[in-house]
DSSP file (Angstrom, degrees, kcal/mol; ACC not computed):
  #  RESIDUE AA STRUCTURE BP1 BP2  ACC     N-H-->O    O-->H-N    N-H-->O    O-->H-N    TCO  KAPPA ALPHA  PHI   PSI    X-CA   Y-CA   Z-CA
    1    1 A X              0   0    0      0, 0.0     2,-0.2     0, 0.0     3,-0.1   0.000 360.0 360.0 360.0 144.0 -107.0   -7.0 -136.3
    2    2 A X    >   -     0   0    0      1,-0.2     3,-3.0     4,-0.1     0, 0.0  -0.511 360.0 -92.4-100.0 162.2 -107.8   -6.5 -139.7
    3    3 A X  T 3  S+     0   0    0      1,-0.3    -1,-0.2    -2,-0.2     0, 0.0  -0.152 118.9  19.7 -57.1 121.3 -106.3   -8.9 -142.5
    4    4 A X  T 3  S+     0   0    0      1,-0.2     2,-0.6    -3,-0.1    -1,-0.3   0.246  97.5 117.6  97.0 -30.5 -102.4   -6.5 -143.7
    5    5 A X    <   -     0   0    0     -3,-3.0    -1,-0.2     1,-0.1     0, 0.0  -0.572  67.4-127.6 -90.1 128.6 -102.5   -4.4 -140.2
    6    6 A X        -     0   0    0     -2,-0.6     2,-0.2     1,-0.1    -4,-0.1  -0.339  14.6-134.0 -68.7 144.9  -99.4   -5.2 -138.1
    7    7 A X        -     0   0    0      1,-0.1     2,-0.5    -6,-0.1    -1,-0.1  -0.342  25.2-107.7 -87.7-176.8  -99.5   -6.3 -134.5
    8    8 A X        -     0   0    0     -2,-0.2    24,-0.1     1,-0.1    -1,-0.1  -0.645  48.9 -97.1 -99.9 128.9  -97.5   -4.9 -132.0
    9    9 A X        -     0   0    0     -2,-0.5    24,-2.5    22,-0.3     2,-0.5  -0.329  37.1-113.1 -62.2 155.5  -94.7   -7.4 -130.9
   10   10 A X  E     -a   33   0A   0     22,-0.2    44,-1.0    41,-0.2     2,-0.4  -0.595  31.6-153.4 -83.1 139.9  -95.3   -9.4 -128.0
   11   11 A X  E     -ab  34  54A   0     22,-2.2    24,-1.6    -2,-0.5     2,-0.6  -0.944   8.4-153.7-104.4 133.9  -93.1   -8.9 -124.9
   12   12 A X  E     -ab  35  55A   0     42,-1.4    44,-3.6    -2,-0.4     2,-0.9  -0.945   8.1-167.9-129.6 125.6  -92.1  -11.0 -122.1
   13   13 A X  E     -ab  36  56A   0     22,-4.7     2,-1.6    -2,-0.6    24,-1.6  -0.643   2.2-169.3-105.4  82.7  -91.4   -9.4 -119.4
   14   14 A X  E     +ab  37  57A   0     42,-1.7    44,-2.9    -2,-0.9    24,-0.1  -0.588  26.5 157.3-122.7 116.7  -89.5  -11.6 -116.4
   15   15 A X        -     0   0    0     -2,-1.6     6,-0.4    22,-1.3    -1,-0.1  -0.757  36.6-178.2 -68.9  33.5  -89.5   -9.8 -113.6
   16   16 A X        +     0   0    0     22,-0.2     2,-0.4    -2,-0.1    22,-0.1   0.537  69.6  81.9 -22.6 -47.6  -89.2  -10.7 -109.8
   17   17 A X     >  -     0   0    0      1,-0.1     4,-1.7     2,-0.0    -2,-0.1  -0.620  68.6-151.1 -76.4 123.8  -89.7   -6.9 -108.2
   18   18 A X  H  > S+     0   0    0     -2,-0.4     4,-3.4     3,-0.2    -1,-0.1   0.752  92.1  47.0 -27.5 -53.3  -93.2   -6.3 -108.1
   19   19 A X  H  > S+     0   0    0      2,-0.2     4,-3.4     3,-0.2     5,-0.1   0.950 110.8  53.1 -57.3 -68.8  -92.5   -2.3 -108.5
   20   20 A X  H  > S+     0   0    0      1,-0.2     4,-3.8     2,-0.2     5,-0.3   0.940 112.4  42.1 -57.3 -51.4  -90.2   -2.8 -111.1
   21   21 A X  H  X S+     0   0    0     -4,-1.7     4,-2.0    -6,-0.4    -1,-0.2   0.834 111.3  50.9 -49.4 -50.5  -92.5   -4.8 -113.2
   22   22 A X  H  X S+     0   0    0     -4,-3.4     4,-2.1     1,-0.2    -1,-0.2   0.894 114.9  47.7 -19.5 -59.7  -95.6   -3.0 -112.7
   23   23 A X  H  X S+     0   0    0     -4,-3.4     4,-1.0     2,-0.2    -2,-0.3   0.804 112.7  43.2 -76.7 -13.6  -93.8   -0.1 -113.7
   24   24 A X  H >X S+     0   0    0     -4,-3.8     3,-3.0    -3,-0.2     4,-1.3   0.956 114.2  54.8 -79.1 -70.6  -92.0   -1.6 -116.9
   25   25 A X  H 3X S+     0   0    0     -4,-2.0     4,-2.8    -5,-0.3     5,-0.3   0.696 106.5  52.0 -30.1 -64.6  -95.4   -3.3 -117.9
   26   26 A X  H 3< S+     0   0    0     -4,-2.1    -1,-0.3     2,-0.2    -2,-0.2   0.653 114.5  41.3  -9.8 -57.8  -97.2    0.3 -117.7
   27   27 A X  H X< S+     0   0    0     -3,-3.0     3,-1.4    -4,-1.0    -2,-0.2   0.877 116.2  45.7-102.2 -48.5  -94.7    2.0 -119.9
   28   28 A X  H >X S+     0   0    0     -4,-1.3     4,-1.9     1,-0.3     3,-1.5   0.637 100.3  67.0 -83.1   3.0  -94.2   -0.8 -122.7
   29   29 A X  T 3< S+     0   0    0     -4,-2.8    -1,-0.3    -5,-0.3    -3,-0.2   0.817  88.1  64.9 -74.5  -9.6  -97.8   -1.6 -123.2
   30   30 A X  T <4 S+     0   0    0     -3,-1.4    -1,-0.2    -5,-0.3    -2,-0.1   0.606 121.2  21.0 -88.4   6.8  -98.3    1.6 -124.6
   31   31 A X  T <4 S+     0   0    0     -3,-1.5   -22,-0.3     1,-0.3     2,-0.3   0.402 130.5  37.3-133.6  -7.9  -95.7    0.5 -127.7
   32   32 A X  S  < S-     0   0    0     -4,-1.9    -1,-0.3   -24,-0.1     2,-0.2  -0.997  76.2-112.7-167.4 141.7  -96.1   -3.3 -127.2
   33   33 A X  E     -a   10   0A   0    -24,-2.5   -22,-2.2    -2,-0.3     2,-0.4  -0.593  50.7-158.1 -83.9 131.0  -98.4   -6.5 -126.3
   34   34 A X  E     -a   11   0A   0    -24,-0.2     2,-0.4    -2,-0.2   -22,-0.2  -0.969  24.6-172.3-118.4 156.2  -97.0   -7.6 -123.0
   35   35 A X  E     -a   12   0A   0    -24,-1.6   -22,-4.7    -2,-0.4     2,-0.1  -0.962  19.8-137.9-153.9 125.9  -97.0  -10.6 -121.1
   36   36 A X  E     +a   13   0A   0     -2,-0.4     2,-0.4   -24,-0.2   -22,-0.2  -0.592  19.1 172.4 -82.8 145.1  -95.6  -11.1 -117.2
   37   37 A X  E     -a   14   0A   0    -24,-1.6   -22,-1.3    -2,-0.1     3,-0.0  -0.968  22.0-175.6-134.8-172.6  -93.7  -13.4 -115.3
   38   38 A X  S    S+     0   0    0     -2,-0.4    24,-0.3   -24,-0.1   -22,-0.2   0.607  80.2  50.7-120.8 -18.4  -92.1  -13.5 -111.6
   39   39 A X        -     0   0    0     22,-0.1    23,-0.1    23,-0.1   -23,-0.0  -0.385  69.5-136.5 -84.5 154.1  -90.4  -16.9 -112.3
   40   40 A X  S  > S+     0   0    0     -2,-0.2     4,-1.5     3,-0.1     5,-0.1   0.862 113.1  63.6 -65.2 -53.0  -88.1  -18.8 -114.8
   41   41 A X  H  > S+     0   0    0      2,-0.2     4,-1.4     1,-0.2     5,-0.1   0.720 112.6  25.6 -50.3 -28.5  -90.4  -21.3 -114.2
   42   42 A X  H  > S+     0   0    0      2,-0.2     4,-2.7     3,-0.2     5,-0.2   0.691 113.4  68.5 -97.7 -13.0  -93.6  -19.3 -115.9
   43   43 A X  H  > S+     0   0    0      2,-0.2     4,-0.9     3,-0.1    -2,-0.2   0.967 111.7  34.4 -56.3 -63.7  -91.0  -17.2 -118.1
   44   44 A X  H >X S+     0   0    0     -4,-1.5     3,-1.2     2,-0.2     4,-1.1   0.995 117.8  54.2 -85.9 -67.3  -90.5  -20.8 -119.9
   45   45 A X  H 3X S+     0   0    0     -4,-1.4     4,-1.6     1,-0.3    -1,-0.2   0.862 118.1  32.5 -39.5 -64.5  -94.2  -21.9 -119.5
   46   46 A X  H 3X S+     0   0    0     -4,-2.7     4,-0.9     2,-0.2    -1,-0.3   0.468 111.7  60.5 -90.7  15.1  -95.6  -18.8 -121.1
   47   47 A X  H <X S+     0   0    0     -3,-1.2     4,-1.0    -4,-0.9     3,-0.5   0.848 110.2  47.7 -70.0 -64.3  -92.7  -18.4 -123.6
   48   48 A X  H  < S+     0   0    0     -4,-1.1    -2,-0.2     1,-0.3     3,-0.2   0.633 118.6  41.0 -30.7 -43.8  -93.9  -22.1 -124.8
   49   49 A X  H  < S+     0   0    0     -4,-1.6    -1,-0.3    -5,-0.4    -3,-0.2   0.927 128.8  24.1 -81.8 -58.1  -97.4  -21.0 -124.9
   50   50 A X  H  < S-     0   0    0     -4,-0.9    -1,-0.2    -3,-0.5    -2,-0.2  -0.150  82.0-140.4-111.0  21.6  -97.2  -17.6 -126.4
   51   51 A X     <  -     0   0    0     -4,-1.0   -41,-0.2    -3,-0.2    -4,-0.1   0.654  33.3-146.8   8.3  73.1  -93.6  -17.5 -128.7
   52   52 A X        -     0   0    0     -6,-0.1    32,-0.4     1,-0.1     3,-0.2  -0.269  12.4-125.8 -68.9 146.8  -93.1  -13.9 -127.5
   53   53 A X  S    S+     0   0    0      1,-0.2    31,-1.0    30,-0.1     2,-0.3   0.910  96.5   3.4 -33.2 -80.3  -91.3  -11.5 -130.2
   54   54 A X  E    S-bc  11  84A   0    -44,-1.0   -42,-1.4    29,-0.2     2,-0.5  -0.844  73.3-143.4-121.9 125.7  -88.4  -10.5 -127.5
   55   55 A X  E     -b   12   0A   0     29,-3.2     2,-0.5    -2,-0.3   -42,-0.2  -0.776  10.5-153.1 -99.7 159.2  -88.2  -12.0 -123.9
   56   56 A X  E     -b   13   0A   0    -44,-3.6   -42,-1.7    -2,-0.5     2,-0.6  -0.829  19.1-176.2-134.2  97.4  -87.0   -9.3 -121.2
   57   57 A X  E     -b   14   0A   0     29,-1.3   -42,-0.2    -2,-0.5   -44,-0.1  -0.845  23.1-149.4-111.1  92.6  -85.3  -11.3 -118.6
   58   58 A X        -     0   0    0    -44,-2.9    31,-0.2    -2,-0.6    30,-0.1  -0.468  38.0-122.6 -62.6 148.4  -83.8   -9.6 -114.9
   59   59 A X  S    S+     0   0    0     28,-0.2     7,-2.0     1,-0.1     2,-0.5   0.862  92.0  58.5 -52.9 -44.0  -80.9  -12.1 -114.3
   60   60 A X  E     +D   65   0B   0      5,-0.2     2,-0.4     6,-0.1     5,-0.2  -0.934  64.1 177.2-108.8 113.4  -81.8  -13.3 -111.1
   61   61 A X  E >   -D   64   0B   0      3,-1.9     3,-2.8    -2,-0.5   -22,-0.1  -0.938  50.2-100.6-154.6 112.4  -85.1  -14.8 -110.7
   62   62 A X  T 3  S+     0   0    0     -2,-0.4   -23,-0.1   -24,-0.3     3,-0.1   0.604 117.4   9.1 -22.9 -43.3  -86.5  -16.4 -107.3
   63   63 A X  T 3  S+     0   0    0      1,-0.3     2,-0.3     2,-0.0    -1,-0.3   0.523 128.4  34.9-118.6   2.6  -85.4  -20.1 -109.0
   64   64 A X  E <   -D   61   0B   0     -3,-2.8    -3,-1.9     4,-0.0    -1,-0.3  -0.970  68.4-137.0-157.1 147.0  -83.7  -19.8 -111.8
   65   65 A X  E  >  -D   60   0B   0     -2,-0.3     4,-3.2    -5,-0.2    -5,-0.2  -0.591  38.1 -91.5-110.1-148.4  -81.3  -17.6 -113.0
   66   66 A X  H  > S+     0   0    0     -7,-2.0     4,-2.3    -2,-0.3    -6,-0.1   0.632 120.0  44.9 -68.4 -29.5  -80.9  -16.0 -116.2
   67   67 A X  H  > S+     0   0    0      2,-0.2     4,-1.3     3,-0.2     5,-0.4   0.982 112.9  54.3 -95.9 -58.3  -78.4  -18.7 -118.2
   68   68 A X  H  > S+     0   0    0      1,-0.2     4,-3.4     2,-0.2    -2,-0.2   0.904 114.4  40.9 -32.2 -56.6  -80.7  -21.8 -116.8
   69   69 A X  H  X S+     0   0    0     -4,-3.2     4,-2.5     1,-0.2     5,-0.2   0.997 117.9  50.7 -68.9 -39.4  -84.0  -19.7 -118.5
   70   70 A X  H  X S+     0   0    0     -4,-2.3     4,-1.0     1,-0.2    -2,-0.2   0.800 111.8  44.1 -58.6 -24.3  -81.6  -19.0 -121.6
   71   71 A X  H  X S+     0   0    0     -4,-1.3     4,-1.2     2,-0.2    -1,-0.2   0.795 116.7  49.8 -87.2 -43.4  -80.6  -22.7 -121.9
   72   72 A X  H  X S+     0   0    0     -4,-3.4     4,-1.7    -5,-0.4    -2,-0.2   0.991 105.4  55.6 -42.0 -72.2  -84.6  -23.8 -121.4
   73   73 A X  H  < S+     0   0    0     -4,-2.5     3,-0.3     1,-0.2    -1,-0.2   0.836 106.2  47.8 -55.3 -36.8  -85.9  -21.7 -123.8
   74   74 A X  H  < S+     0   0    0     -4,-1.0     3,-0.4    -5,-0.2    -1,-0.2   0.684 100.2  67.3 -78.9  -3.2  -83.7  -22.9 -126.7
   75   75 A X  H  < S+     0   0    0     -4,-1.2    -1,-0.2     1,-0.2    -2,-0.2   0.946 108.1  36.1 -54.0 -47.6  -84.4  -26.3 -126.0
   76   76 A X  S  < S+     0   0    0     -4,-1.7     2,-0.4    -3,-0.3    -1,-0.2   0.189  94.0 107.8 -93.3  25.9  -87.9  -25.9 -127.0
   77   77 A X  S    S-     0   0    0     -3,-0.4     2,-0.4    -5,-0.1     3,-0.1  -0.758  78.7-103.6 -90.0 138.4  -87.4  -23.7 -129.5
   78   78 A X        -     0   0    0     -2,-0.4     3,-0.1     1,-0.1    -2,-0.1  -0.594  48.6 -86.4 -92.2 143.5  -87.8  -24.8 -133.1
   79   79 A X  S    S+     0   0    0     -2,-0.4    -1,-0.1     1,-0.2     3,-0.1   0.800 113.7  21.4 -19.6 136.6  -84.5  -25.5 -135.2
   80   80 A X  S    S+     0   0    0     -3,-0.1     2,-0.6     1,-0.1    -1,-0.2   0.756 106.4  92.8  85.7  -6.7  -83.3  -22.0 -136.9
   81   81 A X        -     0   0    0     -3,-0.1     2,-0.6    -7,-0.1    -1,-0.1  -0.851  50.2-166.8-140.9 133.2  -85.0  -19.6 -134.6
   82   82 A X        -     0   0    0     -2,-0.6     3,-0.1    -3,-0.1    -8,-0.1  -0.919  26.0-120.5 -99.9 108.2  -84.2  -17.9 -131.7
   83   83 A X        -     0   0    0     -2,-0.6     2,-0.3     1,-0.1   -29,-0.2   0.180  37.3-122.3 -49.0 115.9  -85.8  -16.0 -129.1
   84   84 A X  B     -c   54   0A   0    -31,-1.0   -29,-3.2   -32,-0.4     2,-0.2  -0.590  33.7-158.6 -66.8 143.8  -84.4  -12.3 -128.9
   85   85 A X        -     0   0    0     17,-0.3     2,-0.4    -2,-0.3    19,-0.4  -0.759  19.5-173.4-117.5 156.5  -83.2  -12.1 -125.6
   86   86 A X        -     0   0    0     -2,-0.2   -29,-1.3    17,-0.2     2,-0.4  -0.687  17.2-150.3-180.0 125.8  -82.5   -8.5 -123.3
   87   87 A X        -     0   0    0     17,-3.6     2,-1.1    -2,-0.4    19,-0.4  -0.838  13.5-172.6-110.6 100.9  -81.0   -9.0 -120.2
   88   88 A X        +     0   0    0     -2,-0.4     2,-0.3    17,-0.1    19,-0.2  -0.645  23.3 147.8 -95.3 128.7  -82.1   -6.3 -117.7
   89   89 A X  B     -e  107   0C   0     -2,-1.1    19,-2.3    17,-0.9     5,-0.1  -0.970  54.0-139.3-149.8 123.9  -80.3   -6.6 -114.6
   90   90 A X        +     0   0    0     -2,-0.3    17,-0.1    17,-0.2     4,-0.1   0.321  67.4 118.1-103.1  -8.1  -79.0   -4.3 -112.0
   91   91 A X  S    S-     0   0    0      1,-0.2     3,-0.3     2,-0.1    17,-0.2  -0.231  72.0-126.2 -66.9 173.1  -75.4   -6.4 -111.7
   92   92 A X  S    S+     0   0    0      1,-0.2     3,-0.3     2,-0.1    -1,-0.2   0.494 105.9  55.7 -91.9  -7.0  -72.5   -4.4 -112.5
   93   93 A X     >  +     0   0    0      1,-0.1     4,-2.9     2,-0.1     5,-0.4  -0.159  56.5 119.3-107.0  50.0  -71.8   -7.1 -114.8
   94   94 A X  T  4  +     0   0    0     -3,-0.3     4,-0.2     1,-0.3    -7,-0.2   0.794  67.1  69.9 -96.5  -6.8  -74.5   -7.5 -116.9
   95   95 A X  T  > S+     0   0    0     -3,-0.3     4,-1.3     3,-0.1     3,-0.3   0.883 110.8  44.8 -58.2 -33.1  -72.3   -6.7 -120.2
   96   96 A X  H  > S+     0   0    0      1,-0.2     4,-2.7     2,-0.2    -2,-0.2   0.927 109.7  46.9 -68.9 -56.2  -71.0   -9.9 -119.2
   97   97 A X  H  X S+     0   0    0     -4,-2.9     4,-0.8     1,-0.2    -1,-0.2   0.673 115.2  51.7 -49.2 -14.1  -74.3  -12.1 -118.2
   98   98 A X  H  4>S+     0   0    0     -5,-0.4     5,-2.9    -3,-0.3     3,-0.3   0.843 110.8  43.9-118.2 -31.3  -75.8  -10.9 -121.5
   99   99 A X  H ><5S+     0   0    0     -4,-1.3     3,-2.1     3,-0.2    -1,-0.2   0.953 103.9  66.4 -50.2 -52.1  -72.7  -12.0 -123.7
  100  100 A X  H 3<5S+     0   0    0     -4,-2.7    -2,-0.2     1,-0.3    -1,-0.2   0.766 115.5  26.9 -43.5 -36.4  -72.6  -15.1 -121.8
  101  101 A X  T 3<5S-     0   0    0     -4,-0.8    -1,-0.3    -3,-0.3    -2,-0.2  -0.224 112.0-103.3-137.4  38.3  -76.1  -16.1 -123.4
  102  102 A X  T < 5S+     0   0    0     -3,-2.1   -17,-0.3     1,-0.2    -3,-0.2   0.712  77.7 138.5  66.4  21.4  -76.2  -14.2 -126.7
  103  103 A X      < -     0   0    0     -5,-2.9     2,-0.4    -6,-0.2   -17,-0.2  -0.374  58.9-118.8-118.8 170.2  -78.7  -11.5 -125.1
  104  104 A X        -     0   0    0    -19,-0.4   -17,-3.6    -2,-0.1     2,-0.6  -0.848  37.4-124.1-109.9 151.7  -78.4   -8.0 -125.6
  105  105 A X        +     0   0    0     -2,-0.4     2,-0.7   -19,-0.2   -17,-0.1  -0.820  27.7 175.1-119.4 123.8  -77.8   -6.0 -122.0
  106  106 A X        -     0   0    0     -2,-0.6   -17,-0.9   -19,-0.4     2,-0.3  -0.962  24.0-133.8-131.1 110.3  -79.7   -3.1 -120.3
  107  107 A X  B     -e   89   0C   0     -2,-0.7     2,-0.3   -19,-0.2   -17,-0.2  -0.581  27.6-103.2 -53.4 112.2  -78.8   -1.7 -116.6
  108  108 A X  S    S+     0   0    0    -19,-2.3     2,-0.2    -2,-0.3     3,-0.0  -0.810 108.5  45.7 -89.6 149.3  -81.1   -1.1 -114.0
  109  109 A X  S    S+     0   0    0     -2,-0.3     2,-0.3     1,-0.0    -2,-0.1   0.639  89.3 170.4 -87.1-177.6  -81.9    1.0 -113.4
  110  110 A X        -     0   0    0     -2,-0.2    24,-0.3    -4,-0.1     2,-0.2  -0.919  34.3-111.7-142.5 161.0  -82.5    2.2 -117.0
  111  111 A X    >>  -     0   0    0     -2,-0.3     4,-1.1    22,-0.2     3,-0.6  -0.691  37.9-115.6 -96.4 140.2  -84.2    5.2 -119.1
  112  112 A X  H 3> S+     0   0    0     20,-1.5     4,-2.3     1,-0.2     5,-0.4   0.886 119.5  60.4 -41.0 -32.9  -87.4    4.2 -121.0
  113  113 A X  H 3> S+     0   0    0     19,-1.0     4,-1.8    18,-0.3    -1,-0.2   0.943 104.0  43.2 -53.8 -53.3  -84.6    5.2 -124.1
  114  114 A X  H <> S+     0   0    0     -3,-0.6     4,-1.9     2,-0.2    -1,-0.3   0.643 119.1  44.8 -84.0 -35.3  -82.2    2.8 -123.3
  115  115 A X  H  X S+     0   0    0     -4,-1.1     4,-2.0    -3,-0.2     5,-0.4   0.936 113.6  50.2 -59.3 -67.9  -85.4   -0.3 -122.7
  116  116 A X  H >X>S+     0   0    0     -4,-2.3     3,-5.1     1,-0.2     4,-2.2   0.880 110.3  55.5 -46.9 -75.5  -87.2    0.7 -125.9
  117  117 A X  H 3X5S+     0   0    0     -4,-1.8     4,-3.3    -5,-0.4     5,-0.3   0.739 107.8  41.3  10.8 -95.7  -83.6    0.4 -127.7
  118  118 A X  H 3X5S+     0   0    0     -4,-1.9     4,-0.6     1,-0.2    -1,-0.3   0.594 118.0  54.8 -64.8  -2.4  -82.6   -3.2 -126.8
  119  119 A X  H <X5S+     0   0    0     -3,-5.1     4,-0.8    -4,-2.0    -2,-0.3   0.911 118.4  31.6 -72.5 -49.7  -86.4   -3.9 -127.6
  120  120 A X  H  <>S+     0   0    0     -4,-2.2     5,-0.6    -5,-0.4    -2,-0.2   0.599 115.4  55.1-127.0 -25.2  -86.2   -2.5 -130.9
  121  121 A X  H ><<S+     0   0    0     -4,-3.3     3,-3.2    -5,-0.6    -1,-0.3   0.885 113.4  46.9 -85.9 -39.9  -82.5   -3.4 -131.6
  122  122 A X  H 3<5S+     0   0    0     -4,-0.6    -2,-0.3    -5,-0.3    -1,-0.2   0.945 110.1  52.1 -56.9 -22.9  -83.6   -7.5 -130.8
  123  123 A X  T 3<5S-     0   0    0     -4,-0.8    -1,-0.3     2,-0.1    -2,-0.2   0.477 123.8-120.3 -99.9  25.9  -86.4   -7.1 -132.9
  124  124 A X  T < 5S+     0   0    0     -3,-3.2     2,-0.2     1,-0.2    -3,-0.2   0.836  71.3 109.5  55.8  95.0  -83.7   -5.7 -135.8
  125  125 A X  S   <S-     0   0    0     -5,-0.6    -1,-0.2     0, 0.0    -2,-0.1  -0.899  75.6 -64.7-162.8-162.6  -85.2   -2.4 -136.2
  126  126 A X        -     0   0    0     -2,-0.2     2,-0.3    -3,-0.1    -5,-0.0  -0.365  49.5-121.0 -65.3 123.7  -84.8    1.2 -135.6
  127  127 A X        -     0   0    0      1,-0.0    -1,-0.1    -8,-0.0   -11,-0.1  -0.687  28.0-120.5 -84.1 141.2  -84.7    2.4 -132.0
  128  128 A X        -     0   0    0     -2,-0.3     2,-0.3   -15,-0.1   -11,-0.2  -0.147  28.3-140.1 -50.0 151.6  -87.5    4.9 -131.1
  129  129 A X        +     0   0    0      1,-0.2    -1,-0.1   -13,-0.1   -16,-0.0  -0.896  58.5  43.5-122.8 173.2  -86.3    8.1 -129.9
  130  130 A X        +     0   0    0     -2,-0.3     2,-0.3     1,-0.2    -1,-0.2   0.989  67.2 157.3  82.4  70.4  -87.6   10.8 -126.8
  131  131 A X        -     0   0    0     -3,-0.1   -18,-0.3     1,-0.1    -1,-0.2  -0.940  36.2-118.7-120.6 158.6  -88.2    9.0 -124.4
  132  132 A X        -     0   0    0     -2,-0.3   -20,-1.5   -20,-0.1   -19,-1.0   0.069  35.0 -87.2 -65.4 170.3  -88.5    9.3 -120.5
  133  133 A X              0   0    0    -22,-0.3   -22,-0.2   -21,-0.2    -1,-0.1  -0.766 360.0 360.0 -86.8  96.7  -86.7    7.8 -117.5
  134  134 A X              0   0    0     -2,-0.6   -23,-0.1   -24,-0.3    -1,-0.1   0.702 360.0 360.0 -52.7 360.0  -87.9    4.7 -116.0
């Protein structure tokens, strides 16, 4: 990338569902660098590694859920910054989960409109508009 050209924010995307993940990955590389996990555990390993822009977290996660990885990640964070957080989640409470831990909240399932959004409102800017249905 040349010296003055902006990158594309990084994503982290943790995922369980195979499907779902494939298909979210698929549709937000084309606006954004993304990065996978199926775990809490590698969600925290490759937040550490890679200090994504936004994490994109389903609540329930084969070992961990969602407030355990929210609690992880701001341990290792350093003082004064905070991970943006989007909790996508298929409960019926997931205004609730996503309050609980400062996170912004997107139902699955969800319209590409409604993802790009809580991407674009955690990285405090303008949400894109005309977009399709995941």
């Amino acid at each position: 990338m040349s010296e003055g050209a902006s990158r594309r924010p990084l994503i982290l995307l943790a995922e369980d569902d195979d499907d779902i993940r494939g298909i979210f990955e698929m549709i937000l590389a084309e606006r954004y660098e993304v990065l996978t996990a199926q775990t809490g555990e590698d969600a925290l390993r490759i937040a550490a590694e890679s200090r994504p822009d936004v994490v994109l977290l389903d609540w329930t996660l084969p070992d961990l859920l969602g407030d355990e990885v929210v609690a992880r990640l701001r341990k290792f964070q350093p003082e004064g910054t905070r991970t943006p957080i989007v909790v996508v989640s298929g409960a019926n409470s997931v205004d609730a989960l996503a309050a609980k831990v400062g996170a912004i909240p997107c139902a699955k399932p969800c319209e590409i409109e409604q993802l790009v959004k809580a991407i674009e409102m955690a990285l405090g800017r303008r949400p894109l508009e005309g977009h399709n249905r995941l």
